[in-house]
N, C-alpha and C positions, 0 to 999 in steps of 0.2 A: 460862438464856440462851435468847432466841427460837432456834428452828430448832435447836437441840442436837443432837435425836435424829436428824433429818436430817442434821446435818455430821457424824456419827459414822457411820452408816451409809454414807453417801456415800463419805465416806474409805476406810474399811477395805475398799469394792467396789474404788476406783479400785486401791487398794494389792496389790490380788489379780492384779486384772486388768493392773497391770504387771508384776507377777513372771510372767505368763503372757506380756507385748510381750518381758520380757528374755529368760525360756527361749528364745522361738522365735528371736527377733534374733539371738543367737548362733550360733545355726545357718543364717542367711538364708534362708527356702523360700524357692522358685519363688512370683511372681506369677501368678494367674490378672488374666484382663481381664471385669471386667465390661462390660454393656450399653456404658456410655458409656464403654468405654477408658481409664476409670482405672484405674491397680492396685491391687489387694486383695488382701489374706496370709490365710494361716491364722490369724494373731495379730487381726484387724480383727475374723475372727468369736466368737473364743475370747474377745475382750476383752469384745464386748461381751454374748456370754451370760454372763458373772461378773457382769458389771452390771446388765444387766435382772432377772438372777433376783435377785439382793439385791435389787433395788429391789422387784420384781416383789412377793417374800414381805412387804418391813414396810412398803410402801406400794401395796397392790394396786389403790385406784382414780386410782391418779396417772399420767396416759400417758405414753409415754416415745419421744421425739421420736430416732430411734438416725438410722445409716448402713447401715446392712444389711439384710438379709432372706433368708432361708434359700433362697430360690428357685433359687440356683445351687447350693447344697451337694444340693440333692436332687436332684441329675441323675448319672445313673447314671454317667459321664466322669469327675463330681466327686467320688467315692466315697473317693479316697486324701485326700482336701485336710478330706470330714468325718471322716473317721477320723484324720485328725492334730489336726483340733479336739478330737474324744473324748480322745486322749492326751493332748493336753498338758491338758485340765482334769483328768483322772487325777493328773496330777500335782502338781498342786496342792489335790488333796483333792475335786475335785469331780465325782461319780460321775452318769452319767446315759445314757440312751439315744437314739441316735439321734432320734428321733421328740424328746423331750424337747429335747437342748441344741437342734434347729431352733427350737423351740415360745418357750425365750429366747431367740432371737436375735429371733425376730420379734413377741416384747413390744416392743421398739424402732422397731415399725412403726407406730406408730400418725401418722395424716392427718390427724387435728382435735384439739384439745384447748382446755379449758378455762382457766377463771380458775387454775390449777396445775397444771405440767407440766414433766417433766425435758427436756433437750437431751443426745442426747452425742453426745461423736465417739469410737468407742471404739481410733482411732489418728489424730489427728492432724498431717499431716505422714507420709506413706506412704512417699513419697520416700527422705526423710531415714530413716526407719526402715530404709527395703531396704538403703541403703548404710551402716549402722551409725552414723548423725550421730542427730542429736537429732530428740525427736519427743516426742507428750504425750496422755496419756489424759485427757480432757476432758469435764467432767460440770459441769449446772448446775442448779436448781432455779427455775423462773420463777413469780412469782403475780402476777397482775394486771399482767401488761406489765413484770415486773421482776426481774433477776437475785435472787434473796436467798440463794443459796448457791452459792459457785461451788469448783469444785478442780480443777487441772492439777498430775497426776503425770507428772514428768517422769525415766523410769528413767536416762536417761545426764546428766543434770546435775548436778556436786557439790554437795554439802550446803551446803560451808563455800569460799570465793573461794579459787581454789589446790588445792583439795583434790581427793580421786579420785572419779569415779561409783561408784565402788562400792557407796554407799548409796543413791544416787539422792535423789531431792527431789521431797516433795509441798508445795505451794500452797494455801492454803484460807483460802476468806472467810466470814463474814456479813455480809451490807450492814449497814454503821454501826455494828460491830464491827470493822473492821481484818481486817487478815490473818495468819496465822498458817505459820511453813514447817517442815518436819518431815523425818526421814528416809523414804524410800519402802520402806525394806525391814529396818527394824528391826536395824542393824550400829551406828545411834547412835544415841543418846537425846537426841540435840539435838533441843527441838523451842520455837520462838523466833518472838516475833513478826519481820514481816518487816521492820518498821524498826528490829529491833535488830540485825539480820545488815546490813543497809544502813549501818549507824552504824559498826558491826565496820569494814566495808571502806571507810568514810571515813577511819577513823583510822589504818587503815594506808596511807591513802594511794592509796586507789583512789576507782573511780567505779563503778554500776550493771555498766557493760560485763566489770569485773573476777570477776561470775557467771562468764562467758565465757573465762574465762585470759585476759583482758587485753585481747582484739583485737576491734574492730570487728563485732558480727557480722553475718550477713549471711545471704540465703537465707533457708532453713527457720529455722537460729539467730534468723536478725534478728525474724521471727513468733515466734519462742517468746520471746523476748528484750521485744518492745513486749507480749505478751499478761503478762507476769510485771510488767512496769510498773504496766501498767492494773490488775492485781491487786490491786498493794500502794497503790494510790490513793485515798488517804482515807477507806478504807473501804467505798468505792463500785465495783462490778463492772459496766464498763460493755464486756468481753470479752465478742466472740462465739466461745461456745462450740460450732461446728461450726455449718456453712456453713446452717443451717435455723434457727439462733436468731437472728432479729436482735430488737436492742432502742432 
C-alpha cells in the first residue's frame, strides 16, 4: 500500500501524543497566553514533541509545519510549565533533556517547505480541551499540493455510537484508500473501516450525529464532528489539518 510506512508511523506518534492530551486533561493545567492571546497547555507542547521527534527520526528531510515553538518554555518564568513537559513525556516512556524536548518541539517550526511536508496541530480545539469537551490531535502528510495522509486522534470520542471514551478514537486515511477508525489507546481491538462503523449506526437506526450520543453537535463538537465527515469522504482528505494547512 502507497504511503504505508507513513500511516503507521503517523499513527502510532498521534497515539502517544494523545495518551500525553489524556494524562494532562485529567488534571486541567493552567493556561499560559501566548503572543497573540490564545491559550496554550502544557499538553500543546508535549504533543507536539512526541510528533516531531517520531517524525523527526524515520522521516528527517520532511518539514514539519507544527503550532509551537519553544521560545516561551525557555524563559526562566516558564520553567514549571517545561518541567511539566519533561514529566509527563517520562511518563510515557520518553526520556529527554531539557535542551533536547525544546529542539522537538521546534522541528515543527519550520517557514517553507517543499513538494512534501507534514502539517500538525498538536491540540486542536484548546478550548474544548481546557474544559474537558472534545478536541483532536491532528497530523497530515501533503505532497504536491495534496493531502495523502491524514489522522485525527480524537482521545474523548467513543469507539463505538453509545459507547464510553474510554478508548478514544483514531481516524486515518490514504487518499483513494478510504478511511480507516481504530481505538486510540489499545482497550479494543476494533479497528474498521469507517463506513463500516457508519453502516453499524444506520442499522440501528441512527445517523452520523449518533458519533455524538445522539445530539446536534455544536461548537468545538460540530468542527470535530464536519472534520470526521470530510475524513470518511470517498477517500478523499480534503480537511484542514491546523490553521496553516490549506489545500
Amino acid at each position: 500500500m502507497q504511503y504505508a510506512h507513513e500511516l503507521s508511523i503517523a499513527v502510532s506518534a498521534v497515539r502517544r501524543a494523545a495518551e500525553v492530551c489524556r494524562n494532562i486533561q485529567r488534571s486541567i493545567p493552567a493556561a499560559m497566553e501566548k503572543q497573540d492571546k490564545s491559550p496554550v497547555t502544557i499538553a500543546d507542547f508535549a504533543s507536539q514533541a512526541v510528533i516531531c521527534r517520531a517524525l523527526g527520526e524515520a522521516f528527517p528531510n520532511d518539514p514539519i509545519i507544527g503550532e509551537e515553538d519553544s521560545a516561551e518554555l525557555r524563559l526562566p518564568e516558564n520553567k514549571s510549565s517545561l518541567d511539566g513537559v519533561l514529566s509527563q513525556l517520562s511518563r510515557i516512556g520518553l526520556e529527554g533533556s531539557p535542551e533536547e524536548i525544546c529542539r522537538w518541539i521546534d522541528r515543527g517550526g519550520a517557514n517553507s517547505f517543499g513538494p512534501r511536508f507534514w502539517t500538525l496541530d498538536p491540540i486542536d480545539g484548546t478550548k474544548g480541551f481546557l474544559r474537558g469537551e472534545q478536541y483532536a490531535v491532528s497530523l497530515a502528510l501533503i505532497v504536491n499540493g495534496q493531502i495523502e495522509v491524514a489522522i485525527l486522534g480524537c482521545p474523548n470520542l467513543p469507539l463505538e455510537p453509545g459507547g464510553t471514551a474510554v478508548a478514544g478514537t483514531i481516524f486515518s486515511t490514504v487518499r483513494g484508500q478510504g478511511a480507516s477508525v481504530q481505538s486510540c489507546f489499545g482497550e479494543s481491538s476494533c479497528n474498521s473501516r469507517l463506513s463500516e462503523l457508519a453502516a453499524r449506526t444506520r442499522r440501528n437506526g441512527g445517523c452520523g450525529n449518533d458519533l455524538f450520543h445522539g445530539a446536534r453537535p455544536r461548537g468545538e463538537r460540530a468542527i470535530l464532528f464536519r472534520r470526521v465527515c470530510r475524513l470518511a469522504g470517498a477517500g478523499h482528505v480534503n480537511v484542514e489539518l491546523g490553521r496553516r494547512a490549506a489545500v
